[in-house]
C-alpha positions as CSV (number, residue, x, y, z in Angstrom):
1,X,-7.6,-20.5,1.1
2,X,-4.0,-20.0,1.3
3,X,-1.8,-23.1,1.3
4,X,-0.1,-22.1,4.6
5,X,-3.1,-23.1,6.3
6,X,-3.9,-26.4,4.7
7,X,-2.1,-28.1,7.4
8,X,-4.0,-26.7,10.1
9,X,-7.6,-27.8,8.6
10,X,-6.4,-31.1,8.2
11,X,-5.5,-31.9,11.3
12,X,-8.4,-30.4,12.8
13,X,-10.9,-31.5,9.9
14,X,-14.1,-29.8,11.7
15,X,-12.8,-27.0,10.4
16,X,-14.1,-27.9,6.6
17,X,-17.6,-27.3,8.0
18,X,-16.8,-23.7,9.2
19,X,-15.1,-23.3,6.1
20,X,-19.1,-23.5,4.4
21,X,-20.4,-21.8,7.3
22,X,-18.0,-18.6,6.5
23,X,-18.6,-18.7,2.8
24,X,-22.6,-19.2,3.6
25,X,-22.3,-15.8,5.6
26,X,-20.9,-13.7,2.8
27,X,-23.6,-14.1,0.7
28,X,-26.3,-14.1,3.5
29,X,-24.8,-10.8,4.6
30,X,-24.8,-9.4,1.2
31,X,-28.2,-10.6,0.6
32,X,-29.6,-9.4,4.2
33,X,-28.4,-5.9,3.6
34,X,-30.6,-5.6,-0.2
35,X,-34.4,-7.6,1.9
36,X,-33.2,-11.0,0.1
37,X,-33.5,-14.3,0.6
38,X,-31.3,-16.4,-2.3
39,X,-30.5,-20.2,-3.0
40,X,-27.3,-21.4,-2.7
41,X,-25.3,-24.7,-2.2
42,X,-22.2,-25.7,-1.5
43,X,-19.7,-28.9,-1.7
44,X,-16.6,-29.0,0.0
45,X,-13.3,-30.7,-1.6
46,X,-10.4,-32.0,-0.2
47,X,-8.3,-32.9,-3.1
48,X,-7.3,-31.1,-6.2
49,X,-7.2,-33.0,-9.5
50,X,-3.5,-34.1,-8.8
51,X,-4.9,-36.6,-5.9
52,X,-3.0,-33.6,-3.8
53,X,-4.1,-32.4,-0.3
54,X,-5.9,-29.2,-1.8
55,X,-9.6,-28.1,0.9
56,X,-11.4,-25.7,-1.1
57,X,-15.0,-24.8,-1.2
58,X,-17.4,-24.9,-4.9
59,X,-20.2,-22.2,-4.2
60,X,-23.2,-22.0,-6.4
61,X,-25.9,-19.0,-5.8
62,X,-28.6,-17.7,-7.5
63,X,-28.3,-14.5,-9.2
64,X,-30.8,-12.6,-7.0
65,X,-33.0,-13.9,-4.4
66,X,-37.0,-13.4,-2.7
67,X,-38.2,-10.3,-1.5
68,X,-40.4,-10.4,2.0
69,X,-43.2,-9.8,-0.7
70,X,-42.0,-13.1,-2.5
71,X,-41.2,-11.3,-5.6
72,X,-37.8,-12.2,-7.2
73,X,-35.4,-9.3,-7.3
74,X,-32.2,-10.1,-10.1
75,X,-28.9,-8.4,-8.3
76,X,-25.1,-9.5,-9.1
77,X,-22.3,-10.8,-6.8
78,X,-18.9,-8.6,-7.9
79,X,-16.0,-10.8,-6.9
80,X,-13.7,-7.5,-5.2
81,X,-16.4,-7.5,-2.6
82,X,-17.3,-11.3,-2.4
83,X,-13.1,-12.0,-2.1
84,X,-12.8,-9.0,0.5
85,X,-15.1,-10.5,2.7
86,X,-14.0,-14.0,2.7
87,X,-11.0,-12.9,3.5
């Protein structure tokens, strides 16, 4: 997230969870369009290492997901496309 906006999600700190929302939906959408269910988890952070105001979001997924047929189907996440929706 740009650092222009850092201000704004701190003073309105609900924000963080849509944050994890938005990120959620990138790979959900990505996944919905292939028949995919993945795993995923995230953790939000509010500092960076420097014990500086720094909100950012870690994002662990599988690399492929369930079929409707619960078979596992291996696909990769390219980060042009991942980056180009978050943004």
């Amino acid at each position: 997230m740009p650092c222009e906006y850092w201000p704004i999600i701190r003073a309105n700190r609900w924000l963080l969870g849509e944050m994890n929302r938005l990120a959620a939906d990138v790979i959900l959408t990505i996944c919905r369009d292939l028949n995919i269910t993945p795993g995923f988890f995230t953790a939000i952070h509010t500092w960076g290492r420097d014990q500086k105001w720094h909100p950012h979001i870690h994002f662990s997924t599988t690399a492929g997901g369930v079929t409707k047929k619960n078979t596992w189907r291996d696909i990769s996440f390219y980060r042009e496309n991942i980056m180009t929706m978050w943004r």
